[in-house]
C-alpha positions in Angstrom: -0.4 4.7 -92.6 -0.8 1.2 -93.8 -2.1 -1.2 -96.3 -2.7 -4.0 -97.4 -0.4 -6.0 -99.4 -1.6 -7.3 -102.9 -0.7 -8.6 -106.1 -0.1 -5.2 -109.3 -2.6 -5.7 -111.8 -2.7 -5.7 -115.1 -2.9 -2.5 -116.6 -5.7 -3.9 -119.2 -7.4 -5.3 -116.1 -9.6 -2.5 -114.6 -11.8 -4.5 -112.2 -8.8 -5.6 -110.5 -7.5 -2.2 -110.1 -10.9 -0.9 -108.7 -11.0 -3.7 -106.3 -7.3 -2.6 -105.0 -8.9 0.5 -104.6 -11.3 -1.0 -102.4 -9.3 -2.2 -100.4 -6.8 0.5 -99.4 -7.4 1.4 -95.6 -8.3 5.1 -95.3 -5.8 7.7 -94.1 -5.5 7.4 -90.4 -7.2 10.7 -88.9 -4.9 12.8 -86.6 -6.8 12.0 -83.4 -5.1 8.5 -83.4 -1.2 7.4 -83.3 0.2 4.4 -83.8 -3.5 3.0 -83.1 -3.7 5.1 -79.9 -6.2 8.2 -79.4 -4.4 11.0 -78.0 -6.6 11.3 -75.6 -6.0 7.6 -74.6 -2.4 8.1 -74.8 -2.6 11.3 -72.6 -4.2 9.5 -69.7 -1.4 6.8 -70.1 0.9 9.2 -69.4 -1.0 10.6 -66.8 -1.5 7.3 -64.5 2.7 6.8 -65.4 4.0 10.0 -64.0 1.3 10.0 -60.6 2.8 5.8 -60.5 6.4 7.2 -60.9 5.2 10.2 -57.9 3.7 7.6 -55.9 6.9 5.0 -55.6 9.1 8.0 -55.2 6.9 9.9 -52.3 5.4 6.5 -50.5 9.6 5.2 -51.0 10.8 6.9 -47.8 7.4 6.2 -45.8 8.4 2.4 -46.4 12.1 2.5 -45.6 11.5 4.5 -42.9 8.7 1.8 -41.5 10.9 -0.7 -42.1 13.5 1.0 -40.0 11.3 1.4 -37.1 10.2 -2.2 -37.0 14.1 -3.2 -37.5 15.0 -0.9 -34.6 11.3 -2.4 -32.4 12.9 -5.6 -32.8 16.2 -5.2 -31.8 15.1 -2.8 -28.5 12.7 -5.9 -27.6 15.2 -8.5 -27.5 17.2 -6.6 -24.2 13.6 -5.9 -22.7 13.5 -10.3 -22.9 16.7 -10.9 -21.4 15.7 -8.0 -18.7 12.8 -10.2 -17.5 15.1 -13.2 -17.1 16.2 -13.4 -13.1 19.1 -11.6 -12.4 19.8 -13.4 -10.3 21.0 -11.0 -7.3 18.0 -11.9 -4.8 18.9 -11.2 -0.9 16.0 -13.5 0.4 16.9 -16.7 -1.3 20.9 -15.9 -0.6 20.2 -15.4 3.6 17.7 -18.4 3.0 20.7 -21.0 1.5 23.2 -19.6 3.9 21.0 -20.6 6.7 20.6 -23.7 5.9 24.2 -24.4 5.0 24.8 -23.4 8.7 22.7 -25.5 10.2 24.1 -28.6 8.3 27.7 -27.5 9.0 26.5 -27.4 12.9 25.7 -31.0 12.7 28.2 -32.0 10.8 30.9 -34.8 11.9 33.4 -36.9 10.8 32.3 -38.3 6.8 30.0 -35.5 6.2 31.6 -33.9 3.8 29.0 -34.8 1.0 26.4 -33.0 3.1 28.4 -30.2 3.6 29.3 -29.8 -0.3 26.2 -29.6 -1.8 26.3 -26.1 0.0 30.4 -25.1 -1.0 31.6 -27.8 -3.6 35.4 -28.0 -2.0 34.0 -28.9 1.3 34.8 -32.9 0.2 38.2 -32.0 0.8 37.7 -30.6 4.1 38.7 -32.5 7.5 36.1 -33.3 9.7 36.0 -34.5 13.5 33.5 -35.9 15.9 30.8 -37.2 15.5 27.6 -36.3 13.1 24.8 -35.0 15.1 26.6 -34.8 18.4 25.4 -30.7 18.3 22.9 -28.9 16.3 21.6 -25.0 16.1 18.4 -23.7 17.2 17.0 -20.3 16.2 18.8 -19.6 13.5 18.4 -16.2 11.7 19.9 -14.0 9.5 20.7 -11.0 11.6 22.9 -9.1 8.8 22.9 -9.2 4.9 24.9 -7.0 2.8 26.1 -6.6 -1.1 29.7 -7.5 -1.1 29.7 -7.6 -5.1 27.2 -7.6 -7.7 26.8 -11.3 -7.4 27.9 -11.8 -3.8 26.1 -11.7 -0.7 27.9 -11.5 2.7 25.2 -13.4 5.4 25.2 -13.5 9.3 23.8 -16.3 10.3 22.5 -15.9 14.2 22.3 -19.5 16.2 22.1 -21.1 19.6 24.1 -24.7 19.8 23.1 -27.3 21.6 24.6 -30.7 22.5 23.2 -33.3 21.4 25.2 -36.0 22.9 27.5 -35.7 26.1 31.4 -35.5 24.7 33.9 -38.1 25.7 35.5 -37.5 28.9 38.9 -36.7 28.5 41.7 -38.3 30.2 43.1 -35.9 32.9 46.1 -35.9 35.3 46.6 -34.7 39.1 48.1 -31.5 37.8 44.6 -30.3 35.9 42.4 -31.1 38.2 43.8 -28.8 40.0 43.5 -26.3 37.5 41.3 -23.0 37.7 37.5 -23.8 36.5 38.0 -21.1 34.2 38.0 -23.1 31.4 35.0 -24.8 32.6 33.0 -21.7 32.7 33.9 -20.7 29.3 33.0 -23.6 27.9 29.8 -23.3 29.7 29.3 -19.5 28.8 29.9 -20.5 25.1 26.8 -23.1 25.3 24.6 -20.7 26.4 25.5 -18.2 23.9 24.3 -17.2 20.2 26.8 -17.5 18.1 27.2 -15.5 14.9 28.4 -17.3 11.2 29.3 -15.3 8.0 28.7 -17.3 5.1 29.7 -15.7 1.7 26.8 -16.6 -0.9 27.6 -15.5 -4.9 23.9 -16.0 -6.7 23.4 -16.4 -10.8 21.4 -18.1 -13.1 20.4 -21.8 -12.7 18.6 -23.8 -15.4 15.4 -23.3 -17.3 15.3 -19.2 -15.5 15.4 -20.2 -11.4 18.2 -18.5 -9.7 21.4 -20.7 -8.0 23.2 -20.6 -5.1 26.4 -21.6 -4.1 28.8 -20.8 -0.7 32.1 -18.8 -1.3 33.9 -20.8 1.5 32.9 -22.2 5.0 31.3 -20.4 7.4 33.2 -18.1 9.8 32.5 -17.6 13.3 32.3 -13.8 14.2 31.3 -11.1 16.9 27.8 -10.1 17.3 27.2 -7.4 15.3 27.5 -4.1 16.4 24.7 -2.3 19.0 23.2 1.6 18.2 21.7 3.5 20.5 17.9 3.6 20.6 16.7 6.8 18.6 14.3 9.5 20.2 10.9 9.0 20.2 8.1 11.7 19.7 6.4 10.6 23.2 7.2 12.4 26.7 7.8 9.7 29.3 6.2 7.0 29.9 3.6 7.1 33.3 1.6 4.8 34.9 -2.0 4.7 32.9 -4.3 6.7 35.1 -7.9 5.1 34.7 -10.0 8.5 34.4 -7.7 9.6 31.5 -10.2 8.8 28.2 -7.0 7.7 26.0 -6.6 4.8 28.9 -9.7 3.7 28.4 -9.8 3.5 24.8 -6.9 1.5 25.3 -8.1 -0.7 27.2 -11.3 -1.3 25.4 -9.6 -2.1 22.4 -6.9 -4.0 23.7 -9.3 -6.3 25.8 -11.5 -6.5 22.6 -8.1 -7.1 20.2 -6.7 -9.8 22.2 -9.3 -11.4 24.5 -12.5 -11.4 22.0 -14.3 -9.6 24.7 -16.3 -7.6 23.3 -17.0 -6.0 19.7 -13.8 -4.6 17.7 -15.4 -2.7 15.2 -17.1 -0.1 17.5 -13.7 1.3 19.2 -12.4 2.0 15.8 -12.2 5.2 14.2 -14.2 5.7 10.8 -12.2 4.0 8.0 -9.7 1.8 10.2 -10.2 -2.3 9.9 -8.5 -4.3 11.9 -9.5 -7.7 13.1 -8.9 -9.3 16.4 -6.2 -11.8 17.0 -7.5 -15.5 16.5 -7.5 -18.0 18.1 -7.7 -15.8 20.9 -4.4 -15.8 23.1 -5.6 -13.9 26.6 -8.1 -13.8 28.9 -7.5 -10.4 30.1 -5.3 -7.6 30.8 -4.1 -4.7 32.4 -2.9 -1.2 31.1 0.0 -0.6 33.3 2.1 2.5 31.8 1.4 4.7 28.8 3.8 7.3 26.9 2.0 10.1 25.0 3.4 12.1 22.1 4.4 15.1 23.5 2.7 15.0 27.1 5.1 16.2 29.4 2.0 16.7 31.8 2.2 14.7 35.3 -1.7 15.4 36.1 -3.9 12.9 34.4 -6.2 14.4 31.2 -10.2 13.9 32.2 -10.8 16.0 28.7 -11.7 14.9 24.9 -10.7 17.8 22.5 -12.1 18.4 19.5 -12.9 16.2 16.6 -10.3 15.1 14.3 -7.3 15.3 17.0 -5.1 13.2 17.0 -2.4 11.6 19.3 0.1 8.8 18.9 0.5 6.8 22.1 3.0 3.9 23.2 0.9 1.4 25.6 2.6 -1.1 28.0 0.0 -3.5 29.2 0.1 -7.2 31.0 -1.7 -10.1 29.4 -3.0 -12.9 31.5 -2.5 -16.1 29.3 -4.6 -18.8 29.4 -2.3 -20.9 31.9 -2.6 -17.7 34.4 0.6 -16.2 33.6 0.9 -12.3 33.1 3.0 -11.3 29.7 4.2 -8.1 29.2 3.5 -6.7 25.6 3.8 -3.0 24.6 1.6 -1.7 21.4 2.5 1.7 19.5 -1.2 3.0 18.7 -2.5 6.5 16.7 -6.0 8.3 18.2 -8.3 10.4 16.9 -11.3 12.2 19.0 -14.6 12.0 17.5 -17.6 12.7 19.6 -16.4 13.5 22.9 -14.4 10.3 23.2 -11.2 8.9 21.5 -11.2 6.0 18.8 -8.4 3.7 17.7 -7.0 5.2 14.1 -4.3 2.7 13.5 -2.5 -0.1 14.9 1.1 1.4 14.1 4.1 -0.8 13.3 6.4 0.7 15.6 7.1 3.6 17.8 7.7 6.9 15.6 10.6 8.6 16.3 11.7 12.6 17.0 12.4 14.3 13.9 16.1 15.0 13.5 18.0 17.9 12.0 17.6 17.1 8.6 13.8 16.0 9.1 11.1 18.3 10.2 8.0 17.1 12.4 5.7 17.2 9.0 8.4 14.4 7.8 7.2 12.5 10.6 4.5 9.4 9.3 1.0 9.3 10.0 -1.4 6.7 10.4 -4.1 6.4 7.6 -7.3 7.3 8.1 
């Protein structure tokens, strides 16, 4: 309880002591503490204890949350250097190296700068003859393989040809009456494609493109190395007989195909597009031979079988170009009978071969529909 402070009367001074009186505060009732209600103070302590529940239950929901975004943002910095080139394309590697061949073909004497924006050292390498007296023609990349992570080993395929006549050299008695041997080797060599291994390492260049740079010079090696043809799924190949329905489809379509004579679309099966070849490079043709999958028959087939059949065919025709000159051109083609005559279900992009030992015939691709 409290009151208020005041002067002590005089006891002869009864007023005063009435108006002291007066003044006392009343007794504080039980339902209030320290100037709180209980009931007030109750729902203080209420709201405290769910605050302290709250901050200790939603406590782990937040460090956990702030663990997942920590751990988000260290996943997606990998993922950013992962879309940054690697670096380790084939294409642009057989790309440099074949044009660092052809440079290094016409290279001469003093063209060492040429030669080392391709492989840097080349400014130290010796040179002879001079620039431009040869150069390479059809150059390809006829082998391309993964030497080391970074390193591609490419085989550059070209034909050389002089371009200038070399400076006759000064002979005696004695060779001229040497063998022509080396004459004819010299001879078969410029009629030749040679073969050049360029070693190309690949990495990052500025601002995300990828670089390239040569490992050494080029080397001059064999051709590479012939395989022996697969088996194919057709029987053997016999001259196109004209009552046989497949030869005529053939021929429809491959008159319509190449010559623009007549419509495409209707020798097609349901479902296949093609278009013909423009501008158009024939003016006509001829199915000579034709091999058919699995036809060991020697009589000619008059007959359509059912719908839906299908047959995959190998087609050997002659094309009359437009300066009256026959081409020979062989198309791998897929069949399919609807309505009592065969339609053209795919334009296949090459001969299929026989299933092998570890390959059964329903391994064997199919054209689309």
């Amino acid at each position: 309880m409290r009151r208020l402070l005041t002067r002590r009367p005089d006891k002869d001074a009864p007023a005063a002591r009435e108006e002291v009186r007066e003044t006392e505060e009343p007794a504080a009732d039980d339902d209030y503490v320290g100037g709180w209600s209980t009931g007030a103070r109750a729902n203080t302590s209420a709201l405290l204890r769910w605050t302290a529940w709250s901050l200790l239950l939603i406590g782990p929901v937040l460090g956990a949350a702030a663990f997942t975004r920590a751990s988000a943002t260290s996943t997606a910095q990998p993922a950013m250097a992962a879309s940054t080139p690697a670096g380790t394309g084939s294409q642009g590697a057989a790309g440099f190296a074949t044009l660092f061949v052809a440079q290094y073909l016409r290279a001469g004497e003093g063209d060492q700068d040429k030669l080392a924006a391709y492989y840097p050292p080349a400014v130290d390498v010796q040179l002879e003859g001079a620039p431009g007296r040869r150069h390479g023609e059809q150059l390809t990349v006829v082998r391309l393989r993964q030497t080391a992570p970074d390193v591609w080993s490419v085989t550059v395929a070209a034909r050389i040809v002089a371009d200038a006549e070399p400076a006759p050299e000064k002979t005696t008695r004695s060779d001229a009456d040497r063998s022509d041997a080396k004459t004819e080797a010299a001879a078969a060599a410029r009629d030749s494609i040679h073969y050049f291994q360029v070693p190309v390492a690949v990495g990052p260049a500025e601002e995300g493109a990828t670089g390239y740079a040569a490992l050494s010079m080029p080397a001059e090696v064999a051709a590479p190395a012939r395989i022996k043809a697969p088996d194919l799924i057709y029987g053997p190949s016999q001259p196109a007989a004209g009552s046989d329905p497949r030869t005529q489809a053939v021929t429809e379509f491959l008159t319509a195909y190449l010559t623009g004579s007549g419509e495409l679309d209707r020798y097609l099966a349901p479902g296949t597009e093609l278009s013909p070849v423009q501008p158009t490079p024939y003016t006509g043709l001829a199915v000579d031979q034709m091999a058919i999958e699995g036809d060991q028959a020697a009589d000619p087939i008059t007959t359509v079988p059912k719908d839906g059949t299908r047959t995959r065919v190998v087609v050997t025709v002659r094309a009359t170009d437009h300066d009256n000159v026959r081409v020979p051109l062989a198309y791998a083609l897929t069949l399919k009978a609807r309505a009592g005559r065969w339609e053209i279900a795919g334009l296949d992009g090459a001969p299929s071969p026989a299933p092998t030992a570890h390959a059964s015939a329903t391994d064997t691709p199919r054209a689309k529909e």
